[in-house]
N, C-alpha and C positions, 0 to 999 in steps of 0.2 A: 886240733884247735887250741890255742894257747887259751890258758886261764888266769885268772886273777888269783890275791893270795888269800882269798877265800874260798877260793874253789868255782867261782861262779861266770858266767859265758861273758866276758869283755863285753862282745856286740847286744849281748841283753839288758834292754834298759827299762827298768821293773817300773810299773805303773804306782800312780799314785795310789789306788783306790784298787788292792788285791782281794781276791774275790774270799771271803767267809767259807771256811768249811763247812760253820753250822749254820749258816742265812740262807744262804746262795740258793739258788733251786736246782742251778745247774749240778750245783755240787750232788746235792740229794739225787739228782737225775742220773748223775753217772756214778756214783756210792750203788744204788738201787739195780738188782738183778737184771739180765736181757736175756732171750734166748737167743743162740747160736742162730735159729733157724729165722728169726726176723730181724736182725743185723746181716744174713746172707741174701734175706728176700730183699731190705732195704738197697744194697749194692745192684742188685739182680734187675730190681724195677724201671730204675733211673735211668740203666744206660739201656736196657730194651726199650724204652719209649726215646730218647734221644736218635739210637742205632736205627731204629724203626723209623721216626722220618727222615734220617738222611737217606734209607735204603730207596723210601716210597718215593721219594723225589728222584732218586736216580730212575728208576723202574718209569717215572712216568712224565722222562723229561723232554719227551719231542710234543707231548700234548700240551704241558704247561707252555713251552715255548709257542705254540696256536694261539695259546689264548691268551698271553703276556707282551706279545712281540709283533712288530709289525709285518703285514701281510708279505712277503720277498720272496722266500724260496723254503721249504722243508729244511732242508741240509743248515741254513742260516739258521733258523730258530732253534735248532736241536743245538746245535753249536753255542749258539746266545745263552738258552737254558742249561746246558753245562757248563758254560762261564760261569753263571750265578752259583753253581752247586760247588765249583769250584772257590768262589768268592768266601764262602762259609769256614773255607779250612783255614783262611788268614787270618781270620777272627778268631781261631783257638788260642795263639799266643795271649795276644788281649786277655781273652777272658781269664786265662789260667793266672796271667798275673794280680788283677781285678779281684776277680771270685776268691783265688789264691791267698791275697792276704783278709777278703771276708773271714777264710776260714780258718786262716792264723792268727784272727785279731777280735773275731766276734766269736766263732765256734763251727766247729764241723758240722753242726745239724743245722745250724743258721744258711750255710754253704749250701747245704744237699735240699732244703726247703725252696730255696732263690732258684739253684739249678733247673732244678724239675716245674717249676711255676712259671721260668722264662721259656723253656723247651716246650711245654705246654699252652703258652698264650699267643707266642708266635706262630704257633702250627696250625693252628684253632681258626688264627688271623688268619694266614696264606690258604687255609681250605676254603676261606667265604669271600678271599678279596674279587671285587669286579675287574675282568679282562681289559685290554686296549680297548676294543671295539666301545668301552660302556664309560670309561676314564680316561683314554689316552695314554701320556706320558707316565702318569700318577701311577698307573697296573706294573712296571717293570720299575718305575722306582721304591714303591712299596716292597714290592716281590724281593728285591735287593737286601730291602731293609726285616725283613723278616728275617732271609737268611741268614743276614749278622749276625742278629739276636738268637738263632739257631746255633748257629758257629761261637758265637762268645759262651754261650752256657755249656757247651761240650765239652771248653774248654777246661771249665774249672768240675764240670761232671763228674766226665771218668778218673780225672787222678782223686777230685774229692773224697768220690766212694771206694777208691783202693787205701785209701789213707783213714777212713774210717772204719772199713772193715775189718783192717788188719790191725789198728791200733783197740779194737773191741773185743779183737780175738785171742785166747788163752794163744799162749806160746806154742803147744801144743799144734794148735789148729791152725794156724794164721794163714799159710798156702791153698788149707783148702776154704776156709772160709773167703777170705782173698778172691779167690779163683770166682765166686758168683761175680762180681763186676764184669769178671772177662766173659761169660757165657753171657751178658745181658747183651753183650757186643752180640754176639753171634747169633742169639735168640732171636733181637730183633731185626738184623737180616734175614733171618727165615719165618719170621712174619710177613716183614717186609714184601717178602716175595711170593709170599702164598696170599698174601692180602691183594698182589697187584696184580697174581693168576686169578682168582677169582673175580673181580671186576671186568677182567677182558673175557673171562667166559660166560658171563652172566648180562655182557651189555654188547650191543651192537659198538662196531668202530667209531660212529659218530657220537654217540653217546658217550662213550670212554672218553672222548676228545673234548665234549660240550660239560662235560658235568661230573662223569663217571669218576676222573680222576681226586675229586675232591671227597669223597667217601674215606679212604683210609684217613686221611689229614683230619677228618673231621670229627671221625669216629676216637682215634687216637686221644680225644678230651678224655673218655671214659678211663683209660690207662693211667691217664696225669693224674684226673683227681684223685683214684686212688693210692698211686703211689704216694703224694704229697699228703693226704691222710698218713699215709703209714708212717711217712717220715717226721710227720709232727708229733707224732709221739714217741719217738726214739730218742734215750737218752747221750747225752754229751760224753765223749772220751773224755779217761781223767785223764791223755796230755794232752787234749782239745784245751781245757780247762788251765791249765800247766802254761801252753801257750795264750792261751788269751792273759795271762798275769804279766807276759814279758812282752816290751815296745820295742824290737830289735828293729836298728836302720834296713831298709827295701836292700840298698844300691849293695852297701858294706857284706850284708847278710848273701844274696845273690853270688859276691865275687868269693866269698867263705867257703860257699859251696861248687866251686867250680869243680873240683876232684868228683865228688858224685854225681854233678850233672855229667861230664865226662863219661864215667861208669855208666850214667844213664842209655847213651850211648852204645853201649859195648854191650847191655845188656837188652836193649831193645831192636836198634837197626834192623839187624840183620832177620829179626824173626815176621818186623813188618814189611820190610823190601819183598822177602819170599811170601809173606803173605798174599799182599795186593799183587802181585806175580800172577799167583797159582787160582784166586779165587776174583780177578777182574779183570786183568789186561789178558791172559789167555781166554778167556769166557769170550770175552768180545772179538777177540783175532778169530776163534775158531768157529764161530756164530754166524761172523760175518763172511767168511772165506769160502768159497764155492762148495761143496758138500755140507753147510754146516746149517743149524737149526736147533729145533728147542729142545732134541736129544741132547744135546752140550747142556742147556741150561737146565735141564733133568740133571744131568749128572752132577754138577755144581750144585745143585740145592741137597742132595742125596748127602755128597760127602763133606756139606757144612755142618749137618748133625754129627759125625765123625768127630769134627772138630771142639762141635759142643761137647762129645761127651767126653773126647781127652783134656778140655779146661780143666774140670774138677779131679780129675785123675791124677795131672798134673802137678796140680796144686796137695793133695794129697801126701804124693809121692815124695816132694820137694820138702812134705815136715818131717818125715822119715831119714830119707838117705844124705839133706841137706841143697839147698837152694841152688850155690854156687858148683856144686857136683853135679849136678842134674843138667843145670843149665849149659856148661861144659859138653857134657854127654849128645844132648841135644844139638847141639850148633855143630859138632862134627857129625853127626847122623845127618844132618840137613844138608851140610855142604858136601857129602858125598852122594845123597837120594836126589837132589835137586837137575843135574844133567842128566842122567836118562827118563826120571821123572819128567821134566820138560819136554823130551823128546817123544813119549807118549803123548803128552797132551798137545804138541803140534801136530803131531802127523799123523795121532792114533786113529782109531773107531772111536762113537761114545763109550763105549764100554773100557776102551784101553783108554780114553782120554781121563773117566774117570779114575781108572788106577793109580794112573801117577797122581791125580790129585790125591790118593790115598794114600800115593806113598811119602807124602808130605805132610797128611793133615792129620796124623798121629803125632810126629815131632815137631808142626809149630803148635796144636792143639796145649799140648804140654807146657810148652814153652813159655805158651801167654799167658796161661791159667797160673805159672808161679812167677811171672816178672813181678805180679801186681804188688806182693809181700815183700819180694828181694830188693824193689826198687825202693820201697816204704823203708825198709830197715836198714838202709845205707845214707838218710838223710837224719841230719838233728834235726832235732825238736823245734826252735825256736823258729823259722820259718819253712816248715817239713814242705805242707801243702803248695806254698808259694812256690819255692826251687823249685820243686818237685815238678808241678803240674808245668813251668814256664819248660824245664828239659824235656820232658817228656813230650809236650805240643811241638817244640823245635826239632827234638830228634825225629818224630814222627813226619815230620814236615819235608827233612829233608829226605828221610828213607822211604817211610811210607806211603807218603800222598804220590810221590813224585817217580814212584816206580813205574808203573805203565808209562809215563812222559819216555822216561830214561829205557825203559825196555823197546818202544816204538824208533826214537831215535837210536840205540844201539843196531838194532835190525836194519835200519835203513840206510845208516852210516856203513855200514860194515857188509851189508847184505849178509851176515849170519842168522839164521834166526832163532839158536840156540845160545848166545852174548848175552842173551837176560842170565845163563845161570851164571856169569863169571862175577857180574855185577852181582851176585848173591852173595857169592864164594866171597870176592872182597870183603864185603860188610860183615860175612863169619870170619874170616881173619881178625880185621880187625877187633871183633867181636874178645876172641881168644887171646890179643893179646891183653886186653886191658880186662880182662876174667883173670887170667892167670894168678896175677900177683893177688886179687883179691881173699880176702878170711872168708868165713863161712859167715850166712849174717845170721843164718836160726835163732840161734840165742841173745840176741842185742837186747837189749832193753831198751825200748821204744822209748821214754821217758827222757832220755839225753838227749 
C-alpha cells in the first residue's frame, strides 16, 4: 500500500476530534488488564447463540412452515420454510458491511453488543410470532423479516468476534484464542440439535408442530442476555481504538484491499465447501435414501464434537508451527481424505458413514479453528473488520452455503455421485495456489 511522505495510509483520513489517551474511557478500557479466558468466552457466546438458532430453525423447518404458510401440501411448506432459512444467508453481506464499518468507525465492542442484541430480539420475536391461521399474510411476512434481522447480524457476528479476539490476543496466543469463535459455530450446532432431540422426545408430534417448536427460540433469550452482559463489559482493542481515529473512504478502502479479500478466498473456500459437504448435504442424502435414519444423524452429531475439539487444537498448533504452514498441510490432507471419505459416507453403514466423516473432521476441524487469526492478520487496520467480514460473507456464500446446491446438481447432472469430491479438490487447488506465494502472517503486527 503506497504511503505518504510522512509515513501515514493515503486512504486514512484522521478525524477531527482524536480520541484522548488520558480522557477517553475507551482508552482506559483497552490500556486496563483482560483475561484470556473471557475475551475467548466473549468470541465463544456470540456465535453459539447466533449458530444455535440458525441450527434450531433448520432442525424445525417443516413445523414452522404448518404454522407460517398456507394450508397446500407438506413438501410445499417445508420448501417455503427453507426459502426463508435460506433468505437469511443473503443478508450476511449486508450486515458484514453495515455492522462492518459499526466496528471500524465506533468500536469493536460496540459491534459485538448490536450483534448479539439483534440475534437475540429477533429470535425472542420468531419464538412468540402468531401463525397464519391467527394473522394471515402478516405470519410469513414477519417470519421473513426476522430472519433478515437474524442473517444481517451474523454477518457482522462471526468475523466481528474473530477480529476481536485476535486483536486482544498476545501474539503468542492469537490461533488458539481465535479459534473460540470457531467452536461457538460448532457448539451451537450441537445444542441446536440436542435442544431439537429433546423436544421431539418429550412431546407428542402434534405438540412439536403446535407449540413445541418455539421452546428452543424462546428459551435461547437466557443465552443472549447473558452473553450481552458479558460483552458490555469487555474492554475496546487498542486497534479498535486506533481505528475509530481514522475516516478512511467505504468504496476506496474495499478496492485497497482486493489482494486480501482474494487470499480470503484461498484461505476459506475450500474448508467450507468440504464442510457443508460432509456435515449437511450427505446427512440429508443418506437420511433420506432407502436404508437410511437417525443412525446417520447419531453419527453426525457424534463427530461434530470431533470437530469441536480439533478448532482449538488447530488453532493452537497454527501459533507454533505457523498459520500459512498448517494451512497448507491441511488442504492437501483434505483433498486427498475427501474421495474415499465420500465414498464411505455414501454407500457406508452408520458406522462407516461415520468414519469418513472422521476422516474429514480432523483436518477441516483445524482448519477453521486457525483461519479465524490468519484471516485477521492479512488485513490492515483502517477498515480490518469492514473488508474483512464483506469477503468472508461472499466467499462463504459462494463456497459454503451453495455446496449442497452445487453437490445435488453435480450428481444429477453427471449421475456420479462421488463429483461433490472433485468440486472440493478444485477449491483446494485453487486454495494452493493463492496460499503459496503468501509470507507467514504470525508475527504481523495487528496495528498497520
Amino acid at each position: 500500500m503506497p504511503q505518504s511522505e510522512d509515513g501515514s495510509n493515503p486512504l486514512a483520513m484522521t478525524s477531527d476530534v482524536t480520541p484522548s489517551i488520558g480522557n477517553d474511557p475507551l482508552t482506559k478500557s483497552a490500556a486496563a488488564p483482560q483475561s484470556p479466558l473471557r475475551t475467548a468466552l466473549a468470541g465463544l457466546i456470540g456465535n453459539t447463540l447466533e449458530w444455535f438458532d440458525f441450527a434450531v430453525y433448520g432442525y424445525f423447518a417443516s413445523d414452522i412452515g404448518s404454522q407460517f404458510f398456507p394450508k397446500s401440501s407438506a413438501s410445499a411448506q417445508q420448501l417455503l420454510a427453507f426459502a426463508v432459512f435460506a433468505i437469511g444467508f443473503f443478508a450476511r453481506p449486508v450486515g458484514s458491511l453495515v455492522l462492518g464499518m459499526i466496528g471500524d468507525r465506533i468500536g469493536r465492542r460496540a459491534l459485538l453488543t448490536l450483534s448479539i442484541a439483534l440475534m437475540g430480539a429477533s429470535t425472542l420475536i420468531l419464538g412468540l410470532l402468531p401463525g397464519y391461521q391467527q394473522i394471515g399474510l402478516a405470519a410469513p411476512l414477519l417470519l421473513i423479516t426476522m430472519r433478515l434481522i437474524q442473517g444481517f447480524s451474523v454477518g457482522g457476528e462471526f468475523t466481528g468476534s474473530m477480529v476481536y479476539t485476535t486483536e486482544s490476543a498476545s501474539p503468542l496466543t492469537r490461533g488458539l484464542i481465535s479459534s473460540s469463535t470457531a467452536a461457538g459455530v460448532t457448539l451451537g450446532f450441537i445444542l441446536g440439535s440436542a435442544s431439537a432431540w429433546l423436544v421431539n422426545a418429550t412431546l407428542s408430534k402434534d405438540e412439536v408442530a403446535v407449540w413445541g417448536w418455539r421452546i428452543p427460540f424462546i428459551a435461547s433469550v437466557l443465552l443472549c442476555v447473558g452473553g450481552w452482559l458479558l460483552r458490555r463489559g469487555l474492554h475496546e482493542t487498542a486497534e479498535g481504538l486506533k481505528a475509530v481515529a481514522s475516516r478512511p473512504p467505504l468504496i476506496p478502502s474495499l478496492i485497497a484491499d482486493r489482494l486480501p479479500m482474494l487470499r480470503t478466498f484461498g484461505i476459506v473456500a475450500m474448508t467450507n465447501a468440504a464442510y457443508y459437504l460432509t456435515f449437511t448435504y450427505v446427512v440429508e442424502r443418506r437420511k433420506t435414501l432407502p436404508g437410511g435414519g437417525s443412525g446417520f444423524l447419531l453419527a453426525n452429531t457424534l463427530s461434530l464434537f470431533l470437530v469441536l475439539a480439533a478448532k482449538p487444537f488447530g488453532g493452537w498448533l497454527s501459533d507454533r508451527v505457523g498459520r500459512r504452514k498448517l494451512m497448507l498441510t491441511v488442504t492437501v490432507l483434505t483433498m486427498s481424505l475427501v474421495y474415499p471419505a465420500l465414498w464411505l459416507m455414501l454407500y457406508g453403514t452408520p458406522a462407516e458413514f461415520m468414519l469418513g466423516q472422521l476422516f474429514l473432521a480432523i483436518p477441516l476441524g483445524m482448519a477453521l479453528g486457525l483461519q479465524g487469526a490468519m484471516v485477521v492478520e492479512i488485513f490492515p487496520l483502517r477498515t480490518r473488520v469492514t473488508s474483512m467480514s464483506f469477503a468472508y460473507s461472499i466467499t462463504l456464500a459462494l463456497a459454503g452455503g451453495t455446496a449442497p446446491l452445487v453437490s445435488a446438481w453435480l450428481i444429477g447432472k453427471f449421475g456420479v455421485p462421488l463429483a461433490p469430491a472433485y468440486y472440493v479438490m478444485l477449491h483446494g487447488a485453487i486454495g494452493l495456489a493463492l496460499l503459496w506465494p503468501m509470507q507467514e502472517t504470525n508475527a504481523r503486527t495487528l496495528s498497520e
